[in-house]
N, C-alpha and C positions, 0 to 999 in steps of 0.2 A: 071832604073838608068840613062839613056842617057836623058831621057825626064825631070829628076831631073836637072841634068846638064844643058840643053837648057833651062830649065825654071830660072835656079840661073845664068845664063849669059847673057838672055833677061832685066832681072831684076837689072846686073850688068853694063847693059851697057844703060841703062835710067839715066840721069840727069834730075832733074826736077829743072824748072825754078823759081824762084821766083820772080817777080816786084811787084811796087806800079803803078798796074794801076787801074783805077778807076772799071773796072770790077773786078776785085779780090777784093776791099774794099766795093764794092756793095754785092756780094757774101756773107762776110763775115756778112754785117753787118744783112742782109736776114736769114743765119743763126744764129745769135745771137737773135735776134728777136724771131727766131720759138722756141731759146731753153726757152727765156724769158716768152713767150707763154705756153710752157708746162709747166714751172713750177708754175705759177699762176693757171693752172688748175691744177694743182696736188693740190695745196692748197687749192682751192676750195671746192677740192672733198674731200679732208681730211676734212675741215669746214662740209661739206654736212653729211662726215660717221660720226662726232661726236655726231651731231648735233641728228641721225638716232640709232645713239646705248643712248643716254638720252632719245629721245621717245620711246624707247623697252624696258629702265629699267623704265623709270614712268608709261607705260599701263601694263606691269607685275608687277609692286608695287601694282598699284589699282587694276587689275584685282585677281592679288593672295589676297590681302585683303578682296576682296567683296566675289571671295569664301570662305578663311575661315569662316571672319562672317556670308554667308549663312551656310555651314558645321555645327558650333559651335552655329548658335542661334536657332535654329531649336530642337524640343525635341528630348532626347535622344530616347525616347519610339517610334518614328515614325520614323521607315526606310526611307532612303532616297529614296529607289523605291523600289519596289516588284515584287518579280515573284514568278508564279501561280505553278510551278514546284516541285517536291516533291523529286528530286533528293539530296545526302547528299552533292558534294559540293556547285552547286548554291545554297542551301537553305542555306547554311553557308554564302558563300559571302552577300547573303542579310542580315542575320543576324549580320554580321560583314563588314558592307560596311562603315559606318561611321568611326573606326579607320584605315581601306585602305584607305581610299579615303583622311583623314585627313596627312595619315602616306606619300602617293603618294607625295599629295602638298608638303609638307614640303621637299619632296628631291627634286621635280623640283624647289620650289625655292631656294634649297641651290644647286643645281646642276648650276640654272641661274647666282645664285652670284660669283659661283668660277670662272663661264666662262669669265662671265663679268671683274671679278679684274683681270685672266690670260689676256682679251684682252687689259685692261686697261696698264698689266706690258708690254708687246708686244711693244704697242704704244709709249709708254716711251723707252723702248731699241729701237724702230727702229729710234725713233726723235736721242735718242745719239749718231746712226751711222750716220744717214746723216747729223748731224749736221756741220754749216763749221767751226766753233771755235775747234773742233776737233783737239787734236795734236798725231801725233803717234810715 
C-alpha cells in the first residue's frame, strides 16, 4: 500500500512540459511518418493476401475440376486402383472407391467454399471496423 502511495505521488508531483521546439516537431513528425509507413504496408499485405486467397480459389477450381473429370470419365467397370487383398473391407473400398472418392471431393470442395465466403464475410466486417467514415 505505501509503495502505491509513493508511486501515485511520484507521479503527482511530475509536470510535463510542453513547447514548440523544433525537436519535439521533429519527433513528431518521425513518428507520423513510421505510422504512415505501417499503414501502407498493412495495405500492401492486405493487397498480397487477396491477391493469394483468388490464386487458392482458381488452382482448387481447376484442380477439383480436373479430378472430377478424371473420377467421372474414366469407366465405371475399371476401378480406380486395385488391391490384391481378399480382406472384406479393403475389398469393398476398392469396389466402392469411385462413389468415396467422388462423395470425398464434393465435401472438400463444398468444405473450400464455405471457408472461403466465411473469410470472404470476415474481411468485409473487419474493413467496417477499421473503417474511418465510421460513426459510433
Amino acid at each position: 500500500m505505501n509503495k502505491d502511495k509513493a508511486l501515485e505521488e511520484l507521479f503527482l508531483a511530475q509536470k510535463p512540459q510542453f513547447n514548440d521546439s523544433e525537436a519535439f516537431m521533429a519527433s513528431l513528425t518521425k513518428r507520423l511518418d513510421a505510422v504512415e509507413f505501417i499503414k501502407r504496408h498493412q495495405e500492401a499485405m492486405a493487397r498480397r493476401h487477396k491477391m493469394a486467397m483468388v490464386a487458392a480459389f482458381v488452382v482448387g477450381i481447376v484442380s477439383g475440376g480436373i479430378t472430377i473429370v478424371f473420377v467421372l470419365s474414366a469407366p465405371a467397370t475399371v476401378p480406380l486402383f486395385s488391391i490384391n487383398v481378399q480382406t472384406g473391407l479393403l475389398a469393398w473400398f476398392a469396389e466402392n472407391a469411385r462413389p468415396i472418392v467422388t462423395t470425398a471431393l464434393s465435401l472438400l470442395m463444398t468444405l473450400g467454399l464455405i471457408s472461403i465466403i466465411g473469410n470472404i464475410q470476415e474481411i468485409k466486417s473487419m474493413r467496417e471496423c477499421l473503417s474511418p467514415n465510421r460513426t459510433n
